[in-house]
N, C-alpha and C positions, 0 to 999 in steps of 0.2 A: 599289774597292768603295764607299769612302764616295760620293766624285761617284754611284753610279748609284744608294746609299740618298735621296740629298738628291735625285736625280731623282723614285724614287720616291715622297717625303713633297711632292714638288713637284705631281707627276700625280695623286695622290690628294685633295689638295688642292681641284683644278681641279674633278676629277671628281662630288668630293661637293655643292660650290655648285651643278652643272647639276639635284642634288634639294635644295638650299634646307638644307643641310647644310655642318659644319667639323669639321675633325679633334676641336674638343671633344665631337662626337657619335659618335667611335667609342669603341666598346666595346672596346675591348684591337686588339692586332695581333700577326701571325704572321709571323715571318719567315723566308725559305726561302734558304741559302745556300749557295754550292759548297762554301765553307771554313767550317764551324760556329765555329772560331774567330777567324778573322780576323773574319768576320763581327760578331761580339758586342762585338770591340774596335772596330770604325765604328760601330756601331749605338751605342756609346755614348756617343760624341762627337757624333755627328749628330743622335741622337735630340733629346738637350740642346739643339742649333740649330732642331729642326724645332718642340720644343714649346716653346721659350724658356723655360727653368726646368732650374737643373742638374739634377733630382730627376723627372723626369718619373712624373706619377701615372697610370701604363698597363703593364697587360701585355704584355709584350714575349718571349713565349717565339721562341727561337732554334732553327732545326729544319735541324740538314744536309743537303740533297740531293743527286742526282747527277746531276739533268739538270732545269733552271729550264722555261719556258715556251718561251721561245727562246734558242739555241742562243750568241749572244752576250751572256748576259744572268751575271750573279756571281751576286745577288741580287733574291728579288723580293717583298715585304709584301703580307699580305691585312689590309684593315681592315673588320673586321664592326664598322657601323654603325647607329644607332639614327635614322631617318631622318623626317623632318616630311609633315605636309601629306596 
């Protein structure tokens, strides 16, 4: 689960510079996980990696699912964003 968060905080990443945007312009994130607990234990060791600061200043509600977007997938973050230009 951590590899496909750190994927996640990777593609988001990417995603947000194509609107002139960085992870400091999201507004909190959600995250959808098969396992709500395993989940919360990567998210928050990775989160710590993906924002560099043990302490990260973002909502991170943790939300169990039972079926992600695709079918191969643990895990997957929605980052509502405050976006330029």
């Amino acid at each position: 689960m951590g590899d496909q968060l750190r994927q996640c905080y990777a593609d988001a990443t990417e995603l947000l510079k194509l609107f002139w945007a960085s992870r400091d312009d999201a507004l909190g994130e959600v995250i959808y996980a098969l396992d709500a607990d395993a989940g919360d234990a990567a998210a928050r060791l990775v989160g710590k990696e993906a924002y560099g600061r043990p302490n990260p200043q973002v909502a991170s509600p943790m939300i169990g699912t039972s079926r992600p977007a695709f079918p191969e997938l643990l895990v997957e973050i929605k980052f509502p964003a405050r976006l330029r230009g």
